[in-house]
N, C-alpha and C positions, 0 to 999 in steps of 0.2 A: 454398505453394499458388500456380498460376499462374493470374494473374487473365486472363479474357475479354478480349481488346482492342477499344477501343472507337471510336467513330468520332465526332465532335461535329461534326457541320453546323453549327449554330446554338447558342451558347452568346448568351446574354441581349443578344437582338436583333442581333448580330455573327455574320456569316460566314463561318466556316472552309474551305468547300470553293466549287471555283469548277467551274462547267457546260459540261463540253466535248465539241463534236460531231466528228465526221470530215473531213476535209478534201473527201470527197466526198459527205457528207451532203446528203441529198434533203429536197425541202421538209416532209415527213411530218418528218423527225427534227427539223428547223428549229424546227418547230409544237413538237413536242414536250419541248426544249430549252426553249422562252417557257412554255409550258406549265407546265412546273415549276418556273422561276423566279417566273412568276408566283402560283403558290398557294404557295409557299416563302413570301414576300414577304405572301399575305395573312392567312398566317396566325403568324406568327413577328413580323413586320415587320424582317427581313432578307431582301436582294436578292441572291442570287450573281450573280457576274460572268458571260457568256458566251464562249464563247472558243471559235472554231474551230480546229483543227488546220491550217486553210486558209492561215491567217494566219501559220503556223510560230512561231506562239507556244511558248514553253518549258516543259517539262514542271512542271506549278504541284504544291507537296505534297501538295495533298488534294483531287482533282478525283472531279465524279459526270461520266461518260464515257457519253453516251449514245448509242444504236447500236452499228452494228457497224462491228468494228477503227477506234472512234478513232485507238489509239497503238498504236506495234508492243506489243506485251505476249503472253505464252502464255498469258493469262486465258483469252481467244477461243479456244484450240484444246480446252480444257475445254468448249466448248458444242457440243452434238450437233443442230445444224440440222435434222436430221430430226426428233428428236423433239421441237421446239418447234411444227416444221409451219409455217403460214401465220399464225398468229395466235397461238402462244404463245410466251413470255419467260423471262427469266433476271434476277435481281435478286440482287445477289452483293457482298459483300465480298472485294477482293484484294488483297491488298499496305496502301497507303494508301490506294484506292483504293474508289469504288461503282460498277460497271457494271449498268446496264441498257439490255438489249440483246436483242431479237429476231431471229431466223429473217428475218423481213421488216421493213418499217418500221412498218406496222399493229401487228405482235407491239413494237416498241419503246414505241409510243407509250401501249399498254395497258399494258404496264411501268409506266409513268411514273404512268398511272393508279393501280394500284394501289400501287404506293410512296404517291401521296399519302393514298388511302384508309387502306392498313396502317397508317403511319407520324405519319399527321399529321391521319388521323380526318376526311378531308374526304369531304363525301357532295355529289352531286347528285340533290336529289330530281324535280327538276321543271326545262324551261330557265329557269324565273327564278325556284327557291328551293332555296337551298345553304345547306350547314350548312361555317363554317369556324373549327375551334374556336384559339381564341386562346392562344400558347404563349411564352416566351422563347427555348427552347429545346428543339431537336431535339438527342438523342445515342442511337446507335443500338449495338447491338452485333452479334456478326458475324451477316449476314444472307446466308441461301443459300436463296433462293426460287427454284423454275422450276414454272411452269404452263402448263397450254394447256386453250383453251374444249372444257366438256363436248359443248358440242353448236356445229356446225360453222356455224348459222343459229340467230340471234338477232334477234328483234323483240317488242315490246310492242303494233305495228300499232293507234296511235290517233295522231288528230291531232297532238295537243302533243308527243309520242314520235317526229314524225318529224327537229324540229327537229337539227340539226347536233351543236352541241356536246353536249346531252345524249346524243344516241348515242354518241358516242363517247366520250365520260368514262365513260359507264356500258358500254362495249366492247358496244354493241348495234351490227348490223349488215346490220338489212334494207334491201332491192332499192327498197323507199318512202321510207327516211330520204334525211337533205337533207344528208348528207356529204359536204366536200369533201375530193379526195384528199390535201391540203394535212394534214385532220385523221384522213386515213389509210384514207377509200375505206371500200366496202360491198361486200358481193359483188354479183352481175349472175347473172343467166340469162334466160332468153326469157320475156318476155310475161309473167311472175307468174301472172296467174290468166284465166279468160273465154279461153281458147287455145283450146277442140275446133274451132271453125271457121276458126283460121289453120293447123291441122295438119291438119284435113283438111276443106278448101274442100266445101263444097255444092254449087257449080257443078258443081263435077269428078267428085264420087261422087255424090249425093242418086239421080240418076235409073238409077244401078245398085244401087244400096243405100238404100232409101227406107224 
């Protein structure tokens, strides 16, 4: 019988794989590279290393590649950009390898997110109460996730909901949150709400249309 192959990030608080971005990586994948070495780290208490492509660092044995086309590799031509869209992801076991990697860099960085949720049970409830539960060890087996959000506008629209990083851990993405594009931007349209009188002035109609 052939066994599953399996992937060990973190065998009892040690390391196995190192966090690598593209050599043209944007600040959103940057974000999102700390990101997950950071909650790796809080809850494991092992660090991956990070490691640009930038740097022409050498291909490491067991690298999480995140974004898109870190290293030449045909993984990336298995992803259908169309159908991730603007905001959904691909979370993939290849070779020795874990890519997570979006459409765009929003869709990356959500990736990243839900890797940590799936994998390692991390929640954010609140900006200042998370749940991060304590492990030695992370080992995964093959993983072929790809998602994208049901719905295209995402808000909770309350004060403490606008803050930054919880939107965006939690892949919330209203026009009111306090997201920077660093942690992968929000959408935009005109004026949100109270618009009848910038689309159509009073001065200009009222005294034909009263």
């Amino acid at each position: 019988m052939n066994q599953e192959k399996s992937y060990t990030i973190v065998q009892d608080g040690i390391c196995f794989f190192d966090i690598v971005t593209a050599a043209h990586a944007d600040e959103t994948e940057r974000h999102a590279a700390n990101e997950l070495r950071k909650f790796i780290y809080q809850c494991t208490g092992a660090s991956p290393r990070i490691f640009s492509a930038l740097t022409r660092c050498p291909e490491q044995a067991h690298e999480i590649r995140v974004g898109r086309n870190v290293r030449p590799s045909a993984f990336y031509d298995t992803i259908n950009n169309k159908i991730l869209g603007n905001e959904g992801f691909a979370i993939k076991t290849h070779g020795d390898h874990l890519y997570i990697t979006g459409a765009t860099s929003r869709g990356t960085i959500y990736g990243v997110y839900t890797f940590l949720e799936r994998f390692l049970g991390c929640r954010w409830f609140t900006p200042k109460v998370s749940r991060m539960p304590k492990r030695r060890s992370l080992v995964l087996s093959c993983v072929d996730i790809v998602e994208k959000p049901a719905f295209e506008y995402r808000d909770a629209y309350w004060g403490c909901a606008f803050e930054g990083n919880f939107c965006a851990r939690n892949k919330l993405n209203g026009t009111k949150a306090l997201i920077a594009e660093e942690m992968g931007g929000k959408m935009h349209f005109y004026n949100f709400h109270h618009s009848f009188n910038d689309l159509v002035p009073p001065e200009l109609y009222f005294s034909d249309h009263p």
